[in-house]
C-alpha positions in Angstrom: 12.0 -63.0 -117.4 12.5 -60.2 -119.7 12.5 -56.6 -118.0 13.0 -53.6 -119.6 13.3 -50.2 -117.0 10.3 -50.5 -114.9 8.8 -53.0 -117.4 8.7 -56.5 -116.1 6.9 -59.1 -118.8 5.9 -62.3 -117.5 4.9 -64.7 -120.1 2.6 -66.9 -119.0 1.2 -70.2 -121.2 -2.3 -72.1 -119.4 -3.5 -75.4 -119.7 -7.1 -75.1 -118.3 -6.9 -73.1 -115.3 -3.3 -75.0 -114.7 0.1 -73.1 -115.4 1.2 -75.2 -118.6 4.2 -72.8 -118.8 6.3 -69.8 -117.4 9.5 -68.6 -116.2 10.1 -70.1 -113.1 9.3 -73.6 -115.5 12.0 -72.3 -118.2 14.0 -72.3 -115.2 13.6 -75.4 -114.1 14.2 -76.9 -117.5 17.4 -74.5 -118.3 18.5 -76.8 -114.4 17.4 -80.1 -115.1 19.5 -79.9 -118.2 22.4 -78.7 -116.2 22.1 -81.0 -113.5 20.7 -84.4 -114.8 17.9 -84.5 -112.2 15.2 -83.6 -110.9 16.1 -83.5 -107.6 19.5 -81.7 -108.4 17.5 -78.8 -110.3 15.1 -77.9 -107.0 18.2 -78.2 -105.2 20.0 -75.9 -107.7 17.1 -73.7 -107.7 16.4 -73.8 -103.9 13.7 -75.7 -104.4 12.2 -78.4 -102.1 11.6 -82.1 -103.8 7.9 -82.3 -103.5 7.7 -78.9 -105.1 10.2 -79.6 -107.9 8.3 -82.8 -108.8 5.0 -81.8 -109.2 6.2 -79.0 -111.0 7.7 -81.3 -113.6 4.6 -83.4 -112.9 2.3 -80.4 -114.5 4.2 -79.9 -117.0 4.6 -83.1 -118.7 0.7 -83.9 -118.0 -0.3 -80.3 -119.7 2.0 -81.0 -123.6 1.1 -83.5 -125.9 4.2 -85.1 -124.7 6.1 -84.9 -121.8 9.0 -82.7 -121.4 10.8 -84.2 -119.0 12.0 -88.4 -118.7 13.3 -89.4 -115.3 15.6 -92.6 -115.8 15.0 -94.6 -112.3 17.8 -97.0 -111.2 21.1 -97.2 -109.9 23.6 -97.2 -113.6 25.5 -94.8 -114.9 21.9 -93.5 -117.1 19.9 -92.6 -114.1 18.1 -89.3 -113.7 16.5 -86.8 -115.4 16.6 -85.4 -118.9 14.4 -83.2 -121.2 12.9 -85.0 -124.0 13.0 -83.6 -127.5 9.4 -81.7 -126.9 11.1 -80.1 -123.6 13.8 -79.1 -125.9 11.2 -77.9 -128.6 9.1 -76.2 -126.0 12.2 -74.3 -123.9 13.4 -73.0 -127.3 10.6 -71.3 -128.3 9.3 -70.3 -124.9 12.6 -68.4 -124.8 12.4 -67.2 -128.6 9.1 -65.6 -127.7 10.3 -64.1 -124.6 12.8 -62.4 -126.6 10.4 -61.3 -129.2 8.0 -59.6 -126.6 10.7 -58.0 -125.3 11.7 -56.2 -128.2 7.9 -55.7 -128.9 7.6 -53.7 -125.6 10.6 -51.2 -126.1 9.5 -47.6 -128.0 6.8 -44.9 -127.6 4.1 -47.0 -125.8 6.8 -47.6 -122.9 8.6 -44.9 -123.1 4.8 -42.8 -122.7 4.3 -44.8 -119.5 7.9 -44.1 -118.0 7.5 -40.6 -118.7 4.5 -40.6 -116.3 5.9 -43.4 -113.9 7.8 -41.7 -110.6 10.4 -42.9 -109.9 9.4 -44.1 -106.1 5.9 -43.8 -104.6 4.8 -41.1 -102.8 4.2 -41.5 -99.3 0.8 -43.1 -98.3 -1.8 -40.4 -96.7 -2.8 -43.6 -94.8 0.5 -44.8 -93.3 2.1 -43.5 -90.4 5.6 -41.6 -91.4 8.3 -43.9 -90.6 10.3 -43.2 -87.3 13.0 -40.9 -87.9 
């Protein structure tokens, strides 16, 4: 997730009202690649099972193909591995990530920064912290 100072973009493609696309499901990709499973990814990423599956499980039901092919079985070829659209789909996700990065850096930015602080005042509502 690109950020730039204070900037943090978050790039974010929907499905209906589902989450088609983000970071954290770059991520995931980027590990099941790495790994060769699911379960090794959510692992990797400090992620439980259930939460790793369906994850891969919205995904491949929100692309015209599925991104991700989980070999069942015992042999050598079990697992998990991105399929040619997860391949297509990572590499552009990451291509426009880039691209809106360098979109955000110059004067728009650099006229919020110069207004930004750089920590928050204290709240008028909040007790001072204990000294």
């Amino acid at each position: 997730m690109p950020q730039i100072g204070p900037l943090k973009l978050k790039l974010q493609l929907f499905c209906g009202r589902d989450t088609a696309f983000g970071p954290g499901k770059a991520d995931l990709l980027d590990a099941i690649d790495k790994e060769g499973s699911i379960s090794g990814a959510g692992r990797a990423m400090g992620m439980s099972y259930r939460r790793t599956w369906l994850l891969v499980d919205t995904m491949n039901r929100c692309w015209a193909e599925p991104l991700v092919e989980a070999i069942p079985g015992g042999g050598a070829q079990k697992g998990a591995r991105l399929t040619a659209c997860g391949r297509r789909v990572l590499t552009a996700f990451r291509a426009l990530e880039n691209d809106l990065a360098a979109a955000a850096k110059g004067a728009p930015l650099d006229i919020l920064t110069g207004h930004l602080l750089p920590q928050p005042r204290a709240s008028q509502h909040e007790p001072p912290p204990d000294e």
